[in-house]
C-alpha positions as CSV (number, residue, x, y, z in Angstrom):
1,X,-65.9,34.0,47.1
2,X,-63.9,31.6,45.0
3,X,-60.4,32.9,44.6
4,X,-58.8,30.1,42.3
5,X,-56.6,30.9,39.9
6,X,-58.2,31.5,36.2
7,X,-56.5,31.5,32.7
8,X,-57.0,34.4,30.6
9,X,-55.2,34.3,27.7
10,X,-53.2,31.0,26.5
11,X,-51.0,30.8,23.2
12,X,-48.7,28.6,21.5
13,X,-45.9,28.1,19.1
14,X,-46.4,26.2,15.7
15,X,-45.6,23.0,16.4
16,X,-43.0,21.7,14.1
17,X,-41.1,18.0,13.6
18,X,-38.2,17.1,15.2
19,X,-35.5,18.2,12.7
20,X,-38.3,20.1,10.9
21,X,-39.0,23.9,10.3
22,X,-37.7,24.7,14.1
23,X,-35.0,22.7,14.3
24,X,-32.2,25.5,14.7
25,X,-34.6,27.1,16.7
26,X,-33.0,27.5,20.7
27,X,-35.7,26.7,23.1
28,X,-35.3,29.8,25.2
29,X,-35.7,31.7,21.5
30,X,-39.0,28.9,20.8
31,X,-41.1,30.3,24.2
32,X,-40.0,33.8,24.0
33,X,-42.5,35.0,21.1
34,X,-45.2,33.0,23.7
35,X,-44.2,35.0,26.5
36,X,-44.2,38.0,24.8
37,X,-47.1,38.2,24.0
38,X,-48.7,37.0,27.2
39,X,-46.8,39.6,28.9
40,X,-48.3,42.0,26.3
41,X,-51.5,40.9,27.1
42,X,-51.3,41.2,30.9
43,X,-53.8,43.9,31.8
44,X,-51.3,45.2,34.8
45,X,-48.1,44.1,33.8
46,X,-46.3,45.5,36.8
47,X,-48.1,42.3,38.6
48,X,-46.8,40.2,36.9
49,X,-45.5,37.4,39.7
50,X,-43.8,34.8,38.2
51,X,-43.1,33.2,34.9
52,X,-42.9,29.1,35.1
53,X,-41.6,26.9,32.3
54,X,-41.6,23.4,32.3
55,X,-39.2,21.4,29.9
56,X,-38.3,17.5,29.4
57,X,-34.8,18.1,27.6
58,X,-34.3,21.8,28.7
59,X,-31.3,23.1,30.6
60,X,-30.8,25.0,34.3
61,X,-32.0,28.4,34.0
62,X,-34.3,27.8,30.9
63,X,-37.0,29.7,32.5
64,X,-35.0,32.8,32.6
65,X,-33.1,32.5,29.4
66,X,-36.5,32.2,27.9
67,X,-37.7,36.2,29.5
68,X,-34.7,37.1,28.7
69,X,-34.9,36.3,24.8
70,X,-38.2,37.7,24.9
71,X,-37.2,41.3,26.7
72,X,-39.2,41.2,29.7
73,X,-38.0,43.4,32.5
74,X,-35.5,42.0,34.4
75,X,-37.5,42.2,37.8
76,X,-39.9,40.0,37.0
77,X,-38.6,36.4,38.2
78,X,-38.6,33.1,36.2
79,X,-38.1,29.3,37.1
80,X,-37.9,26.3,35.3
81,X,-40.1,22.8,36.0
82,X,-39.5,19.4,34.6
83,X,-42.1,16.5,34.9
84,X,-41.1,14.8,32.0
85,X,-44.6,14.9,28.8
86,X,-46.5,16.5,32.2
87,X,-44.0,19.5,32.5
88,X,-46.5,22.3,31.2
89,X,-49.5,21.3,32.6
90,X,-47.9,20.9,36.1
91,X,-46.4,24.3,35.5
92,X,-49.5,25.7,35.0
93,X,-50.6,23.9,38.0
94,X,-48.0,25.6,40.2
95,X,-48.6,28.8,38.9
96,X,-52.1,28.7,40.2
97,X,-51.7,27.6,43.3
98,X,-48.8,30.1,44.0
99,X,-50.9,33.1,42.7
100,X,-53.8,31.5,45.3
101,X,-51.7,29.8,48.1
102,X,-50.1,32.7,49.6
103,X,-51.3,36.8,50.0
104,X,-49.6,37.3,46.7
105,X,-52.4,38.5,44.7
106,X,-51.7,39.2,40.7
107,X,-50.3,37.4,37.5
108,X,-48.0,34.9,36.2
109,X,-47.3,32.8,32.8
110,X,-47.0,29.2,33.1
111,X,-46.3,26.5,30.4
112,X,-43.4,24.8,28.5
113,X,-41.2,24.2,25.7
114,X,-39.5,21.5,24.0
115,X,-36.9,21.4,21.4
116,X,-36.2,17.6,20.4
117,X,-34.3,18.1,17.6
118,X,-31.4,20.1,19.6
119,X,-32.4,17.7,22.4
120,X,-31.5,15.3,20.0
121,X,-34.2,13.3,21.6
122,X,-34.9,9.7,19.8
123,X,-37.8,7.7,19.7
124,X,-38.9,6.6,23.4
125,X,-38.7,2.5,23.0
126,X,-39.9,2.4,26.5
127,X,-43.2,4.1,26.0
128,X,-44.1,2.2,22.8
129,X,-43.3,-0.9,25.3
130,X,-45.7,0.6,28.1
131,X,-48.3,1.2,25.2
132,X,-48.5,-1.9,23.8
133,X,-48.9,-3.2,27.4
134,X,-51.5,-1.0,28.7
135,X,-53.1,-2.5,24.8
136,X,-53.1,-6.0,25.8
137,X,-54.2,-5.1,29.1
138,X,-57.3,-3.4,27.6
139,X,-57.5,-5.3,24.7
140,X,-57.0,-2.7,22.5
141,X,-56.4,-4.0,18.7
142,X,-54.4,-2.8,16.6
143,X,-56.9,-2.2,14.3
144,X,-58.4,0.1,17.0
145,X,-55.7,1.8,17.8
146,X,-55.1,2.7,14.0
147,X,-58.7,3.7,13.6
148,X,-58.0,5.9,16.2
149,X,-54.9,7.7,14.9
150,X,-57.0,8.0,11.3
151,X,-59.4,9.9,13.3
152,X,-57.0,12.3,14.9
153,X,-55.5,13.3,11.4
154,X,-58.8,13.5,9.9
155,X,-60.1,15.8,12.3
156,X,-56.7,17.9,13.1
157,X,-57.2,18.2,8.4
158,X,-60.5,19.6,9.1
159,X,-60.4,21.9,12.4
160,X,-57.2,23.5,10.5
161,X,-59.0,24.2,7.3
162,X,-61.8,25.9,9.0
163,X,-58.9,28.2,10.7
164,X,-59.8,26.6,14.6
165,X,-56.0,26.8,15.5
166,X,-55.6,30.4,13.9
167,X,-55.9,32.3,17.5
168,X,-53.9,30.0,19.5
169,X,-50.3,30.5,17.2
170,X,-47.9,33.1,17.8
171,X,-45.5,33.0,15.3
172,X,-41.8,32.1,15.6
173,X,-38.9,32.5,13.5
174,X,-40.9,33.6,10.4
175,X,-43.0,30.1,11.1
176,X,-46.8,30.3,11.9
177,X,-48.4,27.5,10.8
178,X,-48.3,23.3,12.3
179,X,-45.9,21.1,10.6
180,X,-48.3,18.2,11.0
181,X,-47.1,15.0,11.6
182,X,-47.4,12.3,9.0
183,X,-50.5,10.5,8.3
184,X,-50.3,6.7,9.3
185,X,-47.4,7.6,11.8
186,X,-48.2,6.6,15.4
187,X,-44.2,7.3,17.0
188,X,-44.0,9.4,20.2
189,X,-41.5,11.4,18.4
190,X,-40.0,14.6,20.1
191,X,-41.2,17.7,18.3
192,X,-40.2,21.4,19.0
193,X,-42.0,24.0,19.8
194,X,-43.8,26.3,22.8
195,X,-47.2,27.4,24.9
196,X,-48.2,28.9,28.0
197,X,-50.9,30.6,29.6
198,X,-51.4,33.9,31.4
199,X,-52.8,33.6,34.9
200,X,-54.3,35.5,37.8
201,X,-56.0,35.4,41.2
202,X,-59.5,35.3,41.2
203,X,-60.3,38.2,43.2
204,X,-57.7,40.2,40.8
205,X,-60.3,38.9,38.0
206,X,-63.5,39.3,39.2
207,X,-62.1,43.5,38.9
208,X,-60.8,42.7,35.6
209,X,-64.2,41.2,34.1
210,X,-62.9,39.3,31.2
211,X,-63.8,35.6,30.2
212,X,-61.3,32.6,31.2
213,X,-61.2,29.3,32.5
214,X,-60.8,29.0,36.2
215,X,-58.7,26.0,37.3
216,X,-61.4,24.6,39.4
217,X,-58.9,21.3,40.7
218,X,-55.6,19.0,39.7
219,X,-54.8,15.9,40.6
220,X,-51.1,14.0,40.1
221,X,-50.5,10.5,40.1
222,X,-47.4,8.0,40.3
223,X,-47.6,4.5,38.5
224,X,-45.0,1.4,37.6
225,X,-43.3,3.6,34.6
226,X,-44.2,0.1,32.9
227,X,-47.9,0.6,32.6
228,X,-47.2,5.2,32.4
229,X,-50.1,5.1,30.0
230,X,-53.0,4.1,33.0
231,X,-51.3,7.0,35.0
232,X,-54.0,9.3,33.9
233,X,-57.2,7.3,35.1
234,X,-56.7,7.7,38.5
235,X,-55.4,11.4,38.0
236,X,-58.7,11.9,36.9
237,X,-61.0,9.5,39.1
238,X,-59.7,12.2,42.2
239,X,-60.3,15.7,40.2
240,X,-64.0,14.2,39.4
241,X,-64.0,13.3,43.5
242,X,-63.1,16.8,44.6
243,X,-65.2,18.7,42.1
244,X,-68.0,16.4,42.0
245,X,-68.9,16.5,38.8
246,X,-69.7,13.5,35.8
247,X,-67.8,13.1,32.8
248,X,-71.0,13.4,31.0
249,X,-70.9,17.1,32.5
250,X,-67.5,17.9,30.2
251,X,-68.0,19.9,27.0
252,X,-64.5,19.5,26.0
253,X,-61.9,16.7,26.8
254,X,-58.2,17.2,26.0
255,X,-55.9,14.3,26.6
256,X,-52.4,14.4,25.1
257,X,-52.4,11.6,22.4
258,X,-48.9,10.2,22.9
259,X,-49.9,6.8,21.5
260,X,-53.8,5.9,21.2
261,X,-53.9,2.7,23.0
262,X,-53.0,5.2,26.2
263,X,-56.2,7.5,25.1
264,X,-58.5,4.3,24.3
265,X,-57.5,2.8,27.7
266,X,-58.3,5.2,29.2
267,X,-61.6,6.0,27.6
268,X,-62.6,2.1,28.4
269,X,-61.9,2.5,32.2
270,X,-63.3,5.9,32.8
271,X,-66.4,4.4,30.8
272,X,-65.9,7.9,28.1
273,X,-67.2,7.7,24.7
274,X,-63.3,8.1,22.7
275,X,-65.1,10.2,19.9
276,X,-65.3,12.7,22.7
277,X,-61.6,13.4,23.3
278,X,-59.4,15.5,20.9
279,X,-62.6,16.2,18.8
280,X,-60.2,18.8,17.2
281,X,-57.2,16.2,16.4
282,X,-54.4,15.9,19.2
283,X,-51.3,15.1,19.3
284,X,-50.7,11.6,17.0
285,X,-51.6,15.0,14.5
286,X,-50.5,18.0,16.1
287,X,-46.9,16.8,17.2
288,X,-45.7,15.9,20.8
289,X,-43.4,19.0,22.2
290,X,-42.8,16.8,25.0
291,X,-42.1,19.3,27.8
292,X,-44.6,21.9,26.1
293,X,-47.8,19.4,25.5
294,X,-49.8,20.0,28.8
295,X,-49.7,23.8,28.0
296,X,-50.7,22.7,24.2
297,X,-53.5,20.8,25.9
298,X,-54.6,23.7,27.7
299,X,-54.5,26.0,25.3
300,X,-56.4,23.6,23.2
301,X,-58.9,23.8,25.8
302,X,-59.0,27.8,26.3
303,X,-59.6,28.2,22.1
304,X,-62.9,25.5,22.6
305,X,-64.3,27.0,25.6
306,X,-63.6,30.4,25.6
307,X,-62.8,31.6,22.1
308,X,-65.3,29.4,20.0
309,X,-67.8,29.3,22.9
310,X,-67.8,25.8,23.1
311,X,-69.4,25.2,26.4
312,X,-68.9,25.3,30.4
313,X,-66.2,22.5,31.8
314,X,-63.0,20.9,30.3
315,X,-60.9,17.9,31.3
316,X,-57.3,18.2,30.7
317,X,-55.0,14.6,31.6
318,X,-51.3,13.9,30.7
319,X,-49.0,11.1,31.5
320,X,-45.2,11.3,31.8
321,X,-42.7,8.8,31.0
322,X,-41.6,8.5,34.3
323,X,-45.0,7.2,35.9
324,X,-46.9,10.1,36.3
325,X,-50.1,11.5,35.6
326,X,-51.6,15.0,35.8
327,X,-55.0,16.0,35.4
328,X,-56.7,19.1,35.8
329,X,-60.7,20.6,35.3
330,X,-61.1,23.9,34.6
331,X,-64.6,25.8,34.3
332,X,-65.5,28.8,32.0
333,X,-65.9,31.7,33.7
């Protein structure tokens, strides 16, 4: 029997610009309305494990300022992760193999938050430099890379109007609707804002009987910081290795847009059709929470797959600034 880990609920914040409708908005205060309501949604919430919150910018202790702001029982223990853009996915990566790894059978939240504008993170000149590198590398035009970035605010415009996000928001601080980031703008800007995702052990599911996405396999890998964009390609060369399955075999692909020449580099190596990834709009729309976008991602992922039935497998991949890149396939179940 398959015991990995499977996500059954996943949520997020609005995602808001730095110094925009968040901005005064504590980071512990940003996750807790997330947390909350996973917590509320936890079918046995006396088995609740662990809560895991990954961060770029955050402080010590994050993880537990965060339950605390959102009145969770003090028993229940918290930690906080940092892998730089990667930090929620690779806290929802820990969170699985915890609830798996050991005779600890149950539930746990995982994912992150970001607050750039009390971060008072700037602009990130050294990613634009390892974008425009992993460009001429690829040769990626401009003029490619700015049809690309058209096409994520085109179809972030129309997936909103249709209500696709609806599901996925908790509201925070009387906000519940996406700031979305100006059209034309293609700046890895620091947004604010939360997500996470409520976990448990396979066995504990199969009981349960309630639609999810098991993490079927992750991969990390480190890169020159220079070229942080490529990071993702081998990521996902080994999680295609150990699960043995085809790109062509993914219903939905979710990488986190920090710049598009990353995106359509990758795409070119992989050998992926780019009209496949983000079909929804990403993150050159959505905003870039920095220590929250791999739990955007996944939550991205659990709306397509499980709550609008859009089909069996889906590819998560992010990159972090520091040479690093995550990736992680997860199978409707």
């Amino acid at each position: 029997m398959i015991n990995n880990a499977v996500i059954i609920d996943a949520v997020r914040s609005p995602l808001a610009h730095n110094g925009g409708a968040l901005a005064a908005v504590h980071p512990a205060d940003l996750a807790a309305p997330v947390i909350r309501h996973l917590y509320d949604a936890c079918p046995q919430p006396e088995l609740l494990r662990d809560v895991v919150l990954g961060h770029a910018f955050g402080r010590v202790g994050l993880g537990r300022d965060a339950l605390t702001a959102a009145g969770i029982p003090v028993e229940v223990p918290a930690m906080s992760l940092e892998r730089g853009r990667a930090s929620g996915l690779s806290a929802i990566d820990y969170a699985a193999d915890k609830l798996v790894a050991v005779n600890n059978p149950g539930y746990a939240i995982a994912g992150g938050v970001e607050s750039g504008s009390l971060a008072d993170a700037p602009l990130n000149p050294s990613m634009a430099d390892a974008a425009n590198v992993i460009a001429e590398e690829y040769h990626i035009s401009r003029e490619q890379r700015q049809a690309y970035l058209a096409r994520s605010h085109e179809r972030f415009a129309a997936a909103r109007a249709k209500g696709m996000f609806d599901a996925e928001i908790v509201p925070v601080a009387g906000v519940s609707a996406d700031d979305p980031v100006e059209a034309g703008t293609d700046l890895s800007v620091v947004d604010d804002g939360a997500a996470a995702v409520l976990l448990v052990d396979g066995a504990t599911h199969r009981r349960a009987r309630r639609p999810g996405l098991r993490v079927t396999a992750s991969a990390t890998f480190g890169c020159d910081p220079s070229r942080v964009g490529w990071s993702i390609i081998p990521a996902i060369e080994k999680v295609l290795y150990s699960t043995r399955l085809k790109l062509e075999q993914f219903d939905v692909i979710e990488f986190d847009e920090a710049y598009a020449a990353n995106v359509l580099a990758a795409c070119s190596a992989l050998r992926i059709d780019d009209s496949r990834v983000c079909r929804q709009g990403g993150a050159l729309a959505l905003g870039h929470p920095w220590g929250a976008s791999g739990a955007v991602v996944m939550a991205r992922l659990f709306t397509q797959l499980v709550r609008q039935d859009g089909g069996r497998f889906g590819l998560a991949a992010v990159s972090a600034g520091s040479g690093q890149g995550i990736a992680m396939v997860v199978e409707r179940c």
